[in-house]
C-alpha positions in Angstrom: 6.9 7.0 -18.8 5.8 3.0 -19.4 3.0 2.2 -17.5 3.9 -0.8 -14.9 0.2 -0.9 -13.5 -3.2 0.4 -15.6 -6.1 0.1 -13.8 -9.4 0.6 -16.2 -12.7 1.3 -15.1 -12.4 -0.6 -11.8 -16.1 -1.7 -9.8 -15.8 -3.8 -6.9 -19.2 -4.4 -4.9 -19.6 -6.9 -2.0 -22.8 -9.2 -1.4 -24.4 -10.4 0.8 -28.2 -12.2 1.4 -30.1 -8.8 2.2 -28.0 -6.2 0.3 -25.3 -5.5 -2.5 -22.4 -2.9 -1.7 -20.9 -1.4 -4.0 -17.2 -0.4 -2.5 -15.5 0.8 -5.9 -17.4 2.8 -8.5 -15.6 2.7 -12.1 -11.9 4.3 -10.9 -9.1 4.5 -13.5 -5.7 5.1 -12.8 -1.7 4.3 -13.2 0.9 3.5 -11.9 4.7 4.3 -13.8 7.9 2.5 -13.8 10.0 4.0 -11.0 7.0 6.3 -9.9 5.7 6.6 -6.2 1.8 7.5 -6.2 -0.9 8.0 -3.1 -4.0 7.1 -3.2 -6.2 9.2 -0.6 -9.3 9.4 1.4 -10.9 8.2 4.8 -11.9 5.0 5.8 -14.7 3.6 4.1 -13.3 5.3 0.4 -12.4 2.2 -1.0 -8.6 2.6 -1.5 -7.2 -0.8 0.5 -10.0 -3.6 -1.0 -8.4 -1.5 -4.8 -5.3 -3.0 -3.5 -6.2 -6.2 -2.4 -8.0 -6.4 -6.1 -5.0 -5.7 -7.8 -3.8 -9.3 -7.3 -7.4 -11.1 -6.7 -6.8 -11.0 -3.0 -10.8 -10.1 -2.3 -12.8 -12.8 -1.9 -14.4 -14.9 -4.5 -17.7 -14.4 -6.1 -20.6 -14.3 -4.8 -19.2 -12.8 -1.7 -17.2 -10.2 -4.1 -17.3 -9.1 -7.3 -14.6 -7.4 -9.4 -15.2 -5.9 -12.8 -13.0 -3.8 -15.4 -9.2 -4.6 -16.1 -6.5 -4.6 -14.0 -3.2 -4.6 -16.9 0.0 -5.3 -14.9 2.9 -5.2 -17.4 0.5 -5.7 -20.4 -0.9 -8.7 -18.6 -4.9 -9.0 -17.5 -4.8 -9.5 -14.1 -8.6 -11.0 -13.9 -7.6 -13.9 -16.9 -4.1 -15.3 -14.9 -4.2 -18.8 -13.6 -3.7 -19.1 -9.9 0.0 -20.5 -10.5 0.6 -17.4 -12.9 -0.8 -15.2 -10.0 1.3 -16.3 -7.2 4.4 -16.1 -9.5 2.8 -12.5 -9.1 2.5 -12.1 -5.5 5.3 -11.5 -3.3 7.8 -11.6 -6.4 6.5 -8.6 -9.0 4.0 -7.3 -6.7 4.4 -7.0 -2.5 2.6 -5.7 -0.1 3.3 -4.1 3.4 0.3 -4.0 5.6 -0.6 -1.7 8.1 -1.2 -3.8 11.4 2.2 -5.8 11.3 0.9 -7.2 14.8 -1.4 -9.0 13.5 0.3 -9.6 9.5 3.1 -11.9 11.5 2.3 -15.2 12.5 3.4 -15.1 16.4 4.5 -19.1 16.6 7.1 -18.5 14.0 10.3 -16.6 14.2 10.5 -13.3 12.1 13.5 -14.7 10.3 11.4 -18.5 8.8 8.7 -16.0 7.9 10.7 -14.3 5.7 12.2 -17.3 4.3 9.2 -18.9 3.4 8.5 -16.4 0.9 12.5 -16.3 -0.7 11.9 -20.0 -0.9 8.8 -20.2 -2.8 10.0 -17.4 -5.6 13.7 -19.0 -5.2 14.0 -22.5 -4.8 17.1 -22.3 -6.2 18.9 -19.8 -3.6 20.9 -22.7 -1.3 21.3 -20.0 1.6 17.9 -17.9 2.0 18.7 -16.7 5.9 21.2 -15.6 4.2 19.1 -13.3 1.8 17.1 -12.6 5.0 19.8 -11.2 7.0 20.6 -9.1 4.3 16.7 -7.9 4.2 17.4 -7.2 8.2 20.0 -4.9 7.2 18.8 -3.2 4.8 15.9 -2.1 6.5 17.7 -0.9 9.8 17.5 -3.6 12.0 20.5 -4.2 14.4 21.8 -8.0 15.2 20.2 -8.8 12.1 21.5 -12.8 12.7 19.9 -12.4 15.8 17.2 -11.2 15.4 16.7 -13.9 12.4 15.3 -16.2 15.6 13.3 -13.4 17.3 9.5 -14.4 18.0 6.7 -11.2 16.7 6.4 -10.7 20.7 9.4 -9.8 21.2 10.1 -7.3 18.9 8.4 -3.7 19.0 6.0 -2.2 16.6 8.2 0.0 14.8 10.8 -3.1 14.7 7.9 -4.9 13.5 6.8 -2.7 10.6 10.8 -2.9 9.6 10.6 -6.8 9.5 7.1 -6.3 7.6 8.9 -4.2 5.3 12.4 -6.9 4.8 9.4 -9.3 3.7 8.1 -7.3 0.8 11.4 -6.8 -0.4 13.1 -10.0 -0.1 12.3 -11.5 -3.1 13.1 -7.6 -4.5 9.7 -6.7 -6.5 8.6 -4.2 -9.0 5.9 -3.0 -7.3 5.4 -2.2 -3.8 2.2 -1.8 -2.0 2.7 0.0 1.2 -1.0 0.1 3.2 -1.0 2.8 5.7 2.3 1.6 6.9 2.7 3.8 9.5 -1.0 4.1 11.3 -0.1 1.9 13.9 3.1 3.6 15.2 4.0 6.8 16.7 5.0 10.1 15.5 8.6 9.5 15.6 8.7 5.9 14.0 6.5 7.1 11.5 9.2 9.5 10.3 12.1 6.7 10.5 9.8 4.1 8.4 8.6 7.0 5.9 12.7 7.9 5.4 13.3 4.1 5.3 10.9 3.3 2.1 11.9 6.7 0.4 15.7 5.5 1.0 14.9 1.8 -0.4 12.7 2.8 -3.1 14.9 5.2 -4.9 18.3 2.8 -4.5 16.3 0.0 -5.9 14.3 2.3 -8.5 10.6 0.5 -7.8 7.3 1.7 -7.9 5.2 2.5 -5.0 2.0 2.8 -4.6 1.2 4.6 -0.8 -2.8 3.8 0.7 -3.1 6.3 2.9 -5.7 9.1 4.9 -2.9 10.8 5.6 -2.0 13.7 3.5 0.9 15.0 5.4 2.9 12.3 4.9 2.4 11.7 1.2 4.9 14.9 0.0 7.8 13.1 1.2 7.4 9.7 -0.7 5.0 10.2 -3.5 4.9 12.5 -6.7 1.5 12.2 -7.7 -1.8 11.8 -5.8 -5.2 10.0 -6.2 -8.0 11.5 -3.9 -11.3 9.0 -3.1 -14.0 9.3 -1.4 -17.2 6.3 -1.2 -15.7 4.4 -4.1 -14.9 7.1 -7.0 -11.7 9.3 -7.6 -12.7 12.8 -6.9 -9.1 14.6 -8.1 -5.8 13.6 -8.8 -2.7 15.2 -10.0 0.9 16.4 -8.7 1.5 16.1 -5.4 2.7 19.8 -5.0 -0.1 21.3 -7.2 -3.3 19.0 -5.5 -1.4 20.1 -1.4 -1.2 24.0 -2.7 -4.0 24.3 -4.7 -6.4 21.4 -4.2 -9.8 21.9 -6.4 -12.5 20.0 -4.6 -14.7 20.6 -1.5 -13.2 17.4 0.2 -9.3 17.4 -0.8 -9.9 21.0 0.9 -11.6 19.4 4.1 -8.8 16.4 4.4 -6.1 18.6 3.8 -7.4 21.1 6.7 -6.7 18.0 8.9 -3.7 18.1 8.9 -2.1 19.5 11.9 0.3 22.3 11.8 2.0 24.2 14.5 1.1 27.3 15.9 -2.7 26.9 13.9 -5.2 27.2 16.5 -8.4 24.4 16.7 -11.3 25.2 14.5 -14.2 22.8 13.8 -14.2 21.7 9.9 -16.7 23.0 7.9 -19.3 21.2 6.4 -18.8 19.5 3.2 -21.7 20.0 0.4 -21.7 16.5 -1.3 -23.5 17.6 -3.9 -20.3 19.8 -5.4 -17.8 16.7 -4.7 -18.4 15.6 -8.6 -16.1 12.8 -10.3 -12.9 12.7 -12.2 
């Protein structure tokens, strides 16, 4: 399988006048053509600001520093001009973020949102609420024409989410970054939006790369898994084989977390960091 994304050696480290933190410790990883992988851990683990890098989202320096290579289709990420990088954005690479609440601007309808970003990557397409309606549909969204002129307010979350979702597609990219996209929403929307990306992702045959501190909803989307925890990759592999038979001290603790019915409470037990090691 072609690599689409190859991340080398990754550091990212944040300053500031008293102190230096240093968020992302060396990681390497992939990302395939047509592959769906999930990157792992709690809060704090580093796996959204190794999103945000991957198209120089992060601050500049001195505030943040980024080192290694990010190769995106054989091209260095780190040595693109800003016009070659928001070619980039939006087009090759989207995002979906996980507070849509706040990812929407609320004095512009859903539907000119949308169409900013169809406009920019193609100026040439003489109907984009067009295109946009047809991103409404596709992501479930009922009245898609009228909804086109609905405000942020006055849609729900889960509607939300689906509109966050039409504008990463839109302009139909390669690569799809989907941060915890379904934190915000409830247990039963959560299932609809998880069935909705695996739906879109497999009739439009794109990669997807799934942040997430949620193992229990990574079998469904994702065939391979990358575990983190305070900056480093601690284990990766198969989805099936890291779930079943996971290797280190804490894939064992956040996979205990996951509720199950009929599994009676028990307090977690105490993780010994000095066994956690490094892949």
């Amino acid at each position: 399988m072609e690599n689409l994304l190859d991340i080398r050696n990754l550091k990212i480290s944040f300053d500031s006048e008293r102190s230096r933190t240093d968020a992302v410790k060396g990681i390497s990883f992939c990302v395939g053509e047509d592959e769906a992988v999930a990157v792992v851990g709690e809060s704090g683990s580093g796996k959204s600001v190794t999103a945000m890098s991957l198209t120089r989202l992060l601050p500049p320096p001195p505030l943040c520093r980024v080192g290694g290579k990010i190769i995106y289709r054989g091209a260095d990420v780190a040595e693109m001009s800003e016009s070659e990088l928001r070619k980039i954005r939006g087009r090759e690479i989207a995002y979906i973020f996980q507070e849509p609440s706040t990812s929407l601007n609320p004095v512009f309808t859903v539907g000119y949102q949308i169409a900013e970003a169809v406009k920019l990557h193609f100026p040439e397409n003489k109907n984009p609420r067009k295109t946009v309606v047809e991103a409404l549909k596709e992501v479930g969204i009922r009245n898609a024409e009228a909804r086109y002129d609905s405000y942020p307010h006055e849609l729900s979350g889960g509607m939300q989410q689906r509109v966050m979702i039409a504008m990463a597609l839109a302009c139909r990219p390669r690569l799809l970054i989907a941060d915890e996209p379904t934190t915000a929403l409830d247990v039963t929307i959560q299932k609809q939006i998880i069935e909705l990306l695996l739906q879109i992702r497999k009739s439009r045959r794109m990669s997807l790369l799934l942040i997430t501190h949620n193992f229990g909803i990574i079998s469904e989307l994702c065939t391979r898994v990358i575990v983190m925890f305070r900056g480093k990759i601690v284990e990766h592999g198969p989805v099936d084989e890291v779930l079943h038979n996971p290797q280190n001290p804490y894939t064992k603790a956040l996979i205990a977390c996951i509720p199950r019915l009929g599994m009676r409470e028990k307090k977690l037990e105490p993780i010994d960091y000095s066994k956690l090691g490094e892949v």
